[in-house]
C-alpha positions in Angstrom: 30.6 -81.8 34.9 27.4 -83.2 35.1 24.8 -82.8 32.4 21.3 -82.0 34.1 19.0 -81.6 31.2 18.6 -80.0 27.7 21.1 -77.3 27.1 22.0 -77.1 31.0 25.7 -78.1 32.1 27.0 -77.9 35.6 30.6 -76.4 35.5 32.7 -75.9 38.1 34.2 -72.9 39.3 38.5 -73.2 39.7 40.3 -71.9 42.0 41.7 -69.1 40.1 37.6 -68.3 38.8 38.0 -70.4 35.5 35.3 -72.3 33.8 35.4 -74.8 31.0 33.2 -74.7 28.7 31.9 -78.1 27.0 33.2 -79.1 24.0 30.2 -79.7 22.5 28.8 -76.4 23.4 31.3 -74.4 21.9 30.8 -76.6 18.5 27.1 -75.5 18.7 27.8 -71.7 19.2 31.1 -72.0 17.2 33.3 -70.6 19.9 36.8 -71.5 18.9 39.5 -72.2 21.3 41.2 -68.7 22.5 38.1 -66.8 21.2 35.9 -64.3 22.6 33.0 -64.4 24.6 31.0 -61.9 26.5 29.8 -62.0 30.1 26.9 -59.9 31.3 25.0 -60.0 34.5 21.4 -59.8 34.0 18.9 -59.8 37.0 21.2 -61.1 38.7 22.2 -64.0 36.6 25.3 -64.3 34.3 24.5 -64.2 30.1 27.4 -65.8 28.7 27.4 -64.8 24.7 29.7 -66.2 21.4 31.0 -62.5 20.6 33.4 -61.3 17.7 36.4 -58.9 17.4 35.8 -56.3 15.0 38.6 -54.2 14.0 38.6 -50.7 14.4 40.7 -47.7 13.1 41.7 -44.8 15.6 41.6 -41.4 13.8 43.5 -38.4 15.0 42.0 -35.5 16.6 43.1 -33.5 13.4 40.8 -35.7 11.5 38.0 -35.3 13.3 38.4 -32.0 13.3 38.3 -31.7 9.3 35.1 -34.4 9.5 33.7 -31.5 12.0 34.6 -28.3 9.6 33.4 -30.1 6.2 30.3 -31.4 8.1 28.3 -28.5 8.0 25.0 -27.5 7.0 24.1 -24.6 5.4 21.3 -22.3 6.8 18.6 -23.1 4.1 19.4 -26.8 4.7 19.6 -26.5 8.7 16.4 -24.6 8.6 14.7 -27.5 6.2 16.1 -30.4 9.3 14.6 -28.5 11.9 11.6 -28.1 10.4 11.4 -31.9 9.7 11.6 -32.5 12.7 9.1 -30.0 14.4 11.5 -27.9 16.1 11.3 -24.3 16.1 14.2 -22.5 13.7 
């Protein structure tokens, strides 16, 4: 690794299309050792980004369903939405 200037790091490429990232960089973005990170291309360049794991709970397509039956407006309420919003009734 060869630092070149500032926050820029040269890191090599493995053969199996590994990187290591710099101790010290990870301290400063607090990316812990197995955690996540995401990649995105961007024009053409790679954004690499500290990222989090956020649980999430999977619901049942009968629960969904209720959400859908009890989630309804009525017509006065509908009417008042649409309105709001410039939309014809």
């Amino acid at each position: 690794m060869k630092k070149v200037a500032g926050v820029r790091e040269t890191v090599i490429v493995s053969e199996r299309g590994q990187l290591t990232l710099p101790a010290a960089l990870r301290r400063r973005l607090g990316i812990l050792r197995g955690g996540p990170v995401l990649l995105e291309e961007k024009d053409g360049q790679m954004v690499l980004k500290p990222a989090m794991v956020v649980e999430i709970e999977m619901y049942s397509d009968a629960q969904i369903a209720e959400w859908d039956r009890s989630d309804t407006l009525t017509t006065a309420a509908r009417a008042a939405v649409r309105k709001r919003l410039g939309n014809k009734p």
